[in-house]
Every structure is written in structure tokens, then in C-alpha cells.
C-alpha positions in Angstrom: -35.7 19.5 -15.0 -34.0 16.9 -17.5 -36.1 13.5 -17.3 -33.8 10.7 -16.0 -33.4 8.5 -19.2 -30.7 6.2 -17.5 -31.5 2.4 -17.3 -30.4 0.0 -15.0 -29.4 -3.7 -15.3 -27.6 -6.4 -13.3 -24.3 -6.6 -14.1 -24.1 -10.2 -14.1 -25.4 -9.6 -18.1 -22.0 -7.5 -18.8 -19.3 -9.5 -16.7 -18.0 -12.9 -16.0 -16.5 -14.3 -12.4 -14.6 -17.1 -11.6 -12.3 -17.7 -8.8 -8.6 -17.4 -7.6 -6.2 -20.2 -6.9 -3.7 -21.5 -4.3 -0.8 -19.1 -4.5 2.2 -20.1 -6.9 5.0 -17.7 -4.7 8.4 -16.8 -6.0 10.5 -14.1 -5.1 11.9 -13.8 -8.5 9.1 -14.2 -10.8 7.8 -12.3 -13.6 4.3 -12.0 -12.8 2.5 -9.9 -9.9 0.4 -12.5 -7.4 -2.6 -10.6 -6.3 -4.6 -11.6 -2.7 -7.5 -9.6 -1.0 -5.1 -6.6 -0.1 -3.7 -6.1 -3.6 -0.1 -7.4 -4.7 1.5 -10.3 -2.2 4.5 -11.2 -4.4 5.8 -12.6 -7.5 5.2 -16.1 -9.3 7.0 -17.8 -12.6 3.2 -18.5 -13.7 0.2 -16.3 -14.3 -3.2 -17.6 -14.5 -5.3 -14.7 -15.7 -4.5 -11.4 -17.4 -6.4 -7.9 -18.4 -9.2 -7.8 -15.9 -10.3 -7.2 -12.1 -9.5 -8.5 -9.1 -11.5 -8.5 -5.7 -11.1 -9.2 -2.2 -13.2 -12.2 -2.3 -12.3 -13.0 2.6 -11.4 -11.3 5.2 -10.4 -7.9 6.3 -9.9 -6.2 2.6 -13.5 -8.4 1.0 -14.7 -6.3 -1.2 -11.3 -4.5 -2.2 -11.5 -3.8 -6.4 -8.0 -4.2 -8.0 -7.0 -4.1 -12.3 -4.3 -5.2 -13.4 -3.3 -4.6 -17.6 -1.1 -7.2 -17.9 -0.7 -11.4 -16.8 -0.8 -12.0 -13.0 -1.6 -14.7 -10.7 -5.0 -14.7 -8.7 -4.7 -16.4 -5.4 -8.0 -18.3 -3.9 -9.0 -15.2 -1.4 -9.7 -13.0 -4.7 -12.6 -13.3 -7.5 -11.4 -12.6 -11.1 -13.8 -10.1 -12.8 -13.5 -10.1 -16.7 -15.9 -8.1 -19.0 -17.8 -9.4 -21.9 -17.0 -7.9 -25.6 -18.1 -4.4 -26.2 -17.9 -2.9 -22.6 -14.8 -0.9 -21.2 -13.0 -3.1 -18.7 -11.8 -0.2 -16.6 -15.3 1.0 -16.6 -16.5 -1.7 -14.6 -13.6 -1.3 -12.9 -14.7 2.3 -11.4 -18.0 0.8 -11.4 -17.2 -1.8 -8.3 -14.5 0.6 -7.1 -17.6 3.0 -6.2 -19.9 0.3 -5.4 -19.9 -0.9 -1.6 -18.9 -4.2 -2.0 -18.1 -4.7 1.7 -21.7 -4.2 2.6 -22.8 -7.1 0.7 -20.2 -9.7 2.6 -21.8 -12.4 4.6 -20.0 -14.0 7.3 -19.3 -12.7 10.6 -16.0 -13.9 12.3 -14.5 -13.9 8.7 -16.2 -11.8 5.7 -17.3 -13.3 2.4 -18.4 -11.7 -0.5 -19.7 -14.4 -3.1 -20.3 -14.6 -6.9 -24.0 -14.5 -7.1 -24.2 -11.4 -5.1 -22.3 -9.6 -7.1 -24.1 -10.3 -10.3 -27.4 -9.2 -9.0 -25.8 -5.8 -8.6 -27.8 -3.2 -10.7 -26.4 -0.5 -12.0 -26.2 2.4 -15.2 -24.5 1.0 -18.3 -23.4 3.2 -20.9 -23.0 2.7 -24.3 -19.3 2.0 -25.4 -18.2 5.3 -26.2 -19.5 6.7 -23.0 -18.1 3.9 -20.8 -14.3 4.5 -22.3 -15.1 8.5 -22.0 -15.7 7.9 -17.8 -13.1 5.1 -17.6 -10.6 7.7 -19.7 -11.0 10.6 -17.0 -10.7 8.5 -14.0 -8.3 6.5 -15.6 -6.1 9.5 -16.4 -5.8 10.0 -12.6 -5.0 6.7 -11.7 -2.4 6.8 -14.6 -0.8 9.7 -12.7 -0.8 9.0 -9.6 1.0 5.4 -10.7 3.9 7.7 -12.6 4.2 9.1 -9.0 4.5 5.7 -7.1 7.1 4.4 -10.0 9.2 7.8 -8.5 9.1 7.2 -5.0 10.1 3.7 -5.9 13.0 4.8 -7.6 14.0 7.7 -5.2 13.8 4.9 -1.9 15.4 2.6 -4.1 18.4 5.4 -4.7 18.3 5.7 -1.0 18.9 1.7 -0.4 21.5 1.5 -3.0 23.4 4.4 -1.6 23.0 2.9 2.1 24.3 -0.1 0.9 27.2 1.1 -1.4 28.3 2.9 2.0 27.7 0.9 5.3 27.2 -2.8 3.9 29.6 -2.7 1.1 32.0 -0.6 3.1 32.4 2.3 0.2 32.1 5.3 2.2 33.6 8.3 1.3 37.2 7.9 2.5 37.1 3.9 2.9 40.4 3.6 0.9 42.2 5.4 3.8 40.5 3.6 6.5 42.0 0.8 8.4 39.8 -2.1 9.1 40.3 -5.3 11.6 38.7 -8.3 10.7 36.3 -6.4 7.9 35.2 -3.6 10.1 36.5 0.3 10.1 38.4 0.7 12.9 36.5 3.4 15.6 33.5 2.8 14.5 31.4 2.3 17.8 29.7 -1.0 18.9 27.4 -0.4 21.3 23.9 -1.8 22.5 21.4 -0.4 21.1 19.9 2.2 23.7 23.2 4.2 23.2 22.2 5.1 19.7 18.2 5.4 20.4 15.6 4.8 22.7 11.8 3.4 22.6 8.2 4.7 23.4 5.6 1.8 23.4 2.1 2.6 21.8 -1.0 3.2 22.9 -3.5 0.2 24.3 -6.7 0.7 22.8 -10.7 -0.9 23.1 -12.3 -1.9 19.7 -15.0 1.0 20.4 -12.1 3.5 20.5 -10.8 2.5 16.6 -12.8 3.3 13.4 -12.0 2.8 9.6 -13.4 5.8 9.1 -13.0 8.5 11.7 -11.7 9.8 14.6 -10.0 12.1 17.3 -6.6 10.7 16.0 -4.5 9.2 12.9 -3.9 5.7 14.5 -0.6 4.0 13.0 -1.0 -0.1 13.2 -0.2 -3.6 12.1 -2.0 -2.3 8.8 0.3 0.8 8.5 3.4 -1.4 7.4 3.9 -2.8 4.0 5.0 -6.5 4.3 9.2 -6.2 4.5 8.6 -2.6 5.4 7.8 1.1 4.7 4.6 2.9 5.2 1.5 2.0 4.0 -1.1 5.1 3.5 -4.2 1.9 2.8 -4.1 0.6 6.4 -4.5 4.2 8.4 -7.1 4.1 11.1 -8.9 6.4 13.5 -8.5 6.9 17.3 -10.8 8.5 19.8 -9.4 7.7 23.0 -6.7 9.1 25.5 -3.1 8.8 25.1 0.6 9.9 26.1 2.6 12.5 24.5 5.3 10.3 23.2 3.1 8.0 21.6 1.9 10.4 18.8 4.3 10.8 16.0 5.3 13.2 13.1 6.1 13.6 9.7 10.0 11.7 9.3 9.1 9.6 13.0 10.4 6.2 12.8 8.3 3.2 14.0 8.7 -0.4 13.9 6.4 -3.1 14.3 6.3 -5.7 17.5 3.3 -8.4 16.4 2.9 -10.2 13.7 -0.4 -11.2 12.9 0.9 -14.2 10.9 3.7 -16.8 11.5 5.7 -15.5 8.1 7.5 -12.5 9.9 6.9 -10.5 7.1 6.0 -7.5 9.6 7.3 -7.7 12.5 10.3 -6.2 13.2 10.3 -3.9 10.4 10.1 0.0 10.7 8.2 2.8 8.7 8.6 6.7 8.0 6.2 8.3 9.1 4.6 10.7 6.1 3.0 14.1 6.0 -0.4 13.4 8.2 -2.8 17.0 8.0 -6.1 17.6 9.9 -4.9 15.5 13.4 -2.4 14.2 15.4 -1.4 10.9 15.0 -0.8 8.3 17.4 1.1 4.5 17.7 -0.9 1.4 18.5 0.3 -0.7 20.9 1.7 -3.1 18.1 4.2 -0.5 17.4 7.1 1.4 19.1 8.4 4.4 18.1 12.1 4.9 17.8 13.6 8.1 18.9 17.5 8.5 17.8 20.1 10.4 19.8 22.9 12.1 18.1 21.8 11.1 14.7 19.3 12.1 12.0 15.7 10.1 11.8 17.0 9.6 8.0 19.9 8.0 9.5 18.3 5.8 11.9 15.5 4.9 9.5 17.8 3.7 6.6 20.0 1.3 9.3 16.5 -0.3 10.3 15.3 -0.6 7.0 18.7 -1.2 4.5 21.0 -3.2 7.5 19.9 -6.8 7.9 18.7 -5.9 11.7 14.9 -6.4 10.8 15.5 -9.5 9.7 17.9 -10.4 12.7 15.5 -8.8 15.6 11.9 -10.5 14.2 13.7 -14.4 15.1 13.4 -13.2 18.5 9.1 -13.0 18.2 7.2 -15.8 19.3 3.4 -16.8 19.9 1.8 -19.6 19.0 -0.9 -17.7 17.1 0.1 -14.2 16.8 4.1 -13.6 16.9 5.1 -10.6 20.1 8.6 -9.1 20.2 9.4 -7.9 23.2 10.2 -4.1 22.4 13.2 -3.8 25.1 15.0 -6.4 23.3 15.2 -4.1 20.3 17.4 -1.6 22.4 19.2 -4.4 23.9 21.2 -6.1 21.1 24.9 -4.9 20.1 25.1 -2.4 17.2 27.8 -1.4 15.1 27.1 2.6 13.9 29.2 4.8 11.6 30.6 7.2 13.4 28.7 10.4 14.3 29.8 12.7 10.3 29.6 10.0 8.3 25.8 9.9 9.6 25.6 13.4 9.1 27.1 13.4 5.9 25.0 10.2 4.5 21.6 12.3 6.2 22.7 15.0 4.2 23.0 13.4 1.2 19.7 11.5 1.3 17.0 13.7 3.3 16.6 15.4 -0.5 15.2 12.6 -1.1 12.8 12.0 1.2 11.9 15.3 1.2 10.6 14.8 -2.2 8.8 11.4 -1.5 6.6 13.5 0.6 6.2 16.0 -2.3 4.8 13.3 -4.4 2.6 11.7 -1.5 0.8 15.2 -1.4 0.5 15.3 -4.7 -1.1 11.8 -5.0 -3.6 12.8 -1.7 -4.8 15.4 -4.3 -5.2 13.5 -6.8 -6.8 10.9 -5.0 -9.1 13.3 -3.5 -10.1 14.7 -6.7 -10.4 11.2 -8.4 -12.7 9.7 -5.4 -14.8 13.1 -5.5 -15.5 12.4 -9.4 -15.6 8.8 -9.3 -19.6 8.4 -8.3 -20.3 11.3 -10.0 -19.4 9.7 -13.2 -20.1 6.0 -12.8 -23.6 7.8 -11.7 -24.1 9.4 -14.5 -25.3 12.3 -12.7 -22.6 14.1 -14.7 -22.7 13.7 -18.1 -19.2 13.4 -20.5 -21.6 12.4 -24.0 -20.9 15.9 -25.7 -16.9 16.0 -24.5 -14.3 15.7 -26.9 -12.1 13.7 -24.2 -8.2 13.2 -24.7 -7.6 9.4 -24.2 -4.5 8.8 -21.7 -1.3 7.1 -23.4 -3.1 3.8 -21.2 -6.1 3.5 -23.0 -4.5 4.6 -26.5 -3.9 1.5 -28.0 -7.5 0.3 -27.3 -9.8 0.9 -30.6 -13.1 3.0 -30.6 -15.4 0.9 -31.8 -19.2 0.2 -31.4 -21.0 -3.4 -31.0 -23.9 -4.8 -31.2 -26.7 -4.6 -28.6 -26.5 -8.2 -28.7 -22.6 -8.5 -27.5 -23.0 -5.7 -25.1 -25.4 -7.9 -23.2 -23.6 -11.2 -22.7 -21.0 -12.0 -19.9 
């Protein structure tokens, strides 16, 4: 058996911490603004660039973040940079595969802390080894972000086509279209229940939800991006009993009802639901599902998303704490639909590409998969990369191979 040579150091001697600040918010700014659960919005200012971020409170402490470039660090993250002569994204995989959530104190709101952190002991590689480990997982990561950039575009396409069509008025055949007061003439206005109805989730105890398994895929609050779409991140687990209508498939529509903050940026919106293998999956009571009649899911999803009516139905939430929309009044507000084929012909148009979105979410639950299964396998050491002749990915290129001295590699 090979003797275990590896050494193991706090890495308080190879990093340096510091925290976050107030957020500077602007929808139109340059620079990504990073809280505990990754990117929150845009600011005109950046305070810190090249280094990691962690979820320093609350439900995603101890959540490990990089970013390449200049962003804004709001006051719920701690900024992680690396001394001279040690691979940032290195130490990036390093925390990623630590447990960092174990280490929180706090118990109505978790808090990870500086001090902590440092005392964390760990395998250090030399240089050349630490860009070798960071290069192979980085190469994933690299991958499955080219993926994300094409989903992006292809939902984007599918906006600016919803748009160009239903809020612009540019449908195929608009020039021979006669229209009172700005709308087609014939196109129906109708409350909403004649053009879908509603299924209300699923009730639940806190011994009957898990982060990490379970009878059931359970779709929350933490299923929906802020503004809307689906978020893979925030899937739970449910073991409890439930109604037929309240699970959901692949294409499903489903729209948020509580907002756990009083900036509406969930409530009221709606999410696809993906590709889910291995279980069924179920809505929380904080969601509905939407069930169209005489239109596509595609269809109905793109008018909840691309129409304005999120942003119309979520005034109607109140709470003084947490915000509640009533689901009914969804279904009861006045609608104006295309008519029956230009919904067909629009669903045909688009489904492509959603169709291919889901392609790419497989191919990132892969790669993710493979990634995670490496990940402490590398950072471990347990499986060596010294004698590989690794290819650097276009990320990591411009960064130089070169060694230090023992006495840089050793000072935050």
C-alpha cells in the first residue's frame, strides 16, 4: 500500500476573508451583485473582483460561489480571496466539497463566521497540482456554463418572439387584421377559468420535507427564480400523501401564491416544469398548478411569463409578514387570448425550443453528476493528477504556470 504523504494545514495560512456590504441595486448595471443564494441583481459599482463568495446567513450559509470578473458582495456573503502562488478555483472546489453548513452557528437564523472557516484543515498541493485539480473540474463547470448561456438565449428567442407577436401586435397576418381601440378584432376576452383551471398544492409537516431525500420531487417557494422560471437549486423531497392532480410533469405550468418577502419578486410568477427522473413530483401548497384547455402548456406558459399578468396578479397578495394570493383570483380576472391557431401556430413554432432546453438540462445533470462524483475525490487527493499531461480549459489559459516560493504559498 502507498504511504499517505499528504499534509494538512489550516487554510486560514492560504486565504484571506473579509465581508460583504449593503447592496448597491440597479436593474441596469454592469456588475453582477452576489447574496447568500448566488446572483440577486445588477449594480453600477463593484467592490471586489476574481475571488469567492459564500453564503455567510440564512437558508443558503455555507453556499460557495466564484466569480472571474468585478461584482458587488452584499453583507449576507464573505469574500474569499487567495494569497499569491495558490490556484483561486482550487480553493474554490476546496469549500465547494467542504461542508460549510455544518459549521454554522445560530439556530432560528444560521451563521457561518470568519474564524471558523480558517481553522479548516485541509490537503494543499503544490501550484502545479492545485491548477491540474482546479483545470479538470473547472472544465466541467466551464461546460456546463456554455450550456446555461444556450438556454438563455433559446428562452430569450422565445420572449422576443412572444412579444414581437401578442404584445407588439406582429402576428403573422396582423396587416390584414382589423383592430378597435388597439386590439384584433375576435380575439376572445374572457375570465380566466375559460382558458384554464387551477389545482392547489399539497399541505405538508416539516418532518414530511427533506433537502436531501424523499418519496417525492417537492416543487416550492425555492423552485422559482425571482421574476420567474424554474430553479433546479431549490428542489426538495416529500414523503407524505397527496392527490393526483397535485403532482406535475415534464412541460406542467406552476405559479407561485406566497411570497416570502414583501418585494413580489415571486409571487405571482410561473415555472416549466423540467425533465424530473427517479420519482414523481409534487406541488407545495405555495404553488398552484395551471392546467390549460384548448391550448398548448407552451402557450399558456409564455402568456404567464412574457404578458405583464404576473406583474398585474402579485398587487393582489397581501400579509403583513409573508405576502398570500388567493389562487381563485388568478382564474377570476379578464383575459384577452389569441384566438385558438394563432396559439397553435405560435406553440408550434416555439416547443422546438423548449424541447431543446430540456436537452441541455440533461446534459448539465450529467455533467454535474460526474463533476460532484470527482470533486472530493480530487480535492482529496485520494486520486492523484501529478503524472497527467492535463489540457488547460480556454478559462484558465491566460493564467501563467508558474512556481513560488514556500514562503508565498503560506501567507493569506
Amino acid at each position: 500500500m502507498r504511504e499517505d504523504k499528504r499534509t494538512f494545514n489550516e487554510i486560514g495560512l492560504y486565504l484571506s476573508f473579509g465581508n460583504g456590504k449593503a447592496p448597491d441595486l440597479s436593474g441596469d448595471g454592469a456588475f453582477p451583485v452576489y447574496g447568500s443564494n448566488g446572483v440577486i441583481g445588477r449594480s453600477k459599482s463593484a467592490n471586489h473582483e476574481h475571488s469567492i463568495i459564500l453564503g455567510r446567513v440564512g437558508a443558503y450559509c455555507g453556499s460557495v460561489y466564484f466569480e472571474d470578473g468585478k461584482y458587488w458582495a452584499t453583507d449576507n456573503t464573505i469574500v474569499v480571496k487567495v494569497s499569491k502562488g495558490n490556484e483561486a478555483k482550487f480553493f474554490y472546489n476546496l469549500l465547494k466539497a467542504y461542508p460549510l453548513r455544518s459549521l454554522a452557528g445560530g439556530s432560528a437564523q444560521p451563521l457561518i463566521n470568519q474564524t471558523i472557516i480558517k481553522r479548516i484543515e485541509a490537503w494543499v498541493p503544490p501550484l502545479p497540482t492545485q491548477r491540474k485539480i482546479a483545470a479538470i473540474l473547472t472544465a466541467y463547470d466551464d461546460l456546463i456554463e456554455v450550456n446555461k448561456r444556450r438556454i438563455a438565449l433559446l428562452e430569450n428567442m422565445a420572449e422576443e418572439i412572444y412579444r414581437e407577436w401578442f404584445v407588439r401586435l406582429r402576428f403573422p397576418g396582423h396587416q390584414r387584421t382589423r383592430f378597435v381601440k388597439g386590439v384584433p378584432e375576435g380575439w376572445p376576452f374572457e375570465i380566466g377559468t375559460a382558458f384554464f383551471d387551477h389545482v392547489k398544492g399539497k399541505s405538508y409537516a416539516s418532518h414530511e420535507i427533506s433537502d436531501e431525500d424523499g418519496a417525492c420531487f417537492f416543487i416550492t417557494l425555492k423552485s422559482f427564480h425571482r421574476r420567474g422560471g424554474y430553479r433546479k437549486e431549490g428542489l426538495k423531497y416529500f414523503s407524505g400523501s397527496y392527490k393526483k392532480g397535485q403532482s406535475v410533469e415534464a412541460g406542467d405550468v406552476v405559479m407561485a401564491v406566497t411570497d416570502m418577502t414583501q418585494d413580489r419578486a415571486v409571487v405571482g410568477e410561473v415555472a416549466r416544469i423540467p425533465k424530473l427522473h427517479g420519482k414523481k413530483a409534487v406541488i407545495s401548497l405555495d404553488v398552484i398548478r395551471l392546467m390549460p384547455k384548448n391550448m398548448s402548456t407552451t402557450f399558456l406558459y409564455t402568456y404567464m411569463r412574457y404578458s405583464g399578468f404576473a406583474n398585474y396578479i402579485k398587487q393582489f397578495a397581501n400579509g403583513a409578514n409573508v405576502l398570500h394570493l388567493k389562487p381563485d383570483l388568478v382564474g377570476r380576472q379578464k383575459l384577452l387570448f389569441p384566438p385558438a391557431d394563432l396559439r397553435d401556430r405560435f406553440s408550434v413554432l416555439i416547443e422546438p425550443f423548449y424541447q431543446e432546453v430540456d436537452a441541455l438540462e440533461r446534459a448539465n445533470g450529467v455533467l454535474t453528476k460526474t463533476r460532484d462524483l470527482l470533486l472530493p475525490r480530487l480535492i482529496s487527493g485520494k486520486l492523484t493528477v501529478e503524472e497527467l499531461d492535463i489540457q488547460f480549459p480556454p478559462s484558465m489559459q491566460d493564467q501563467p504556470l508558474t512556481p513560488t516560493s514556500a514562503n508565498e504559498d503560506c501567507h493569506a
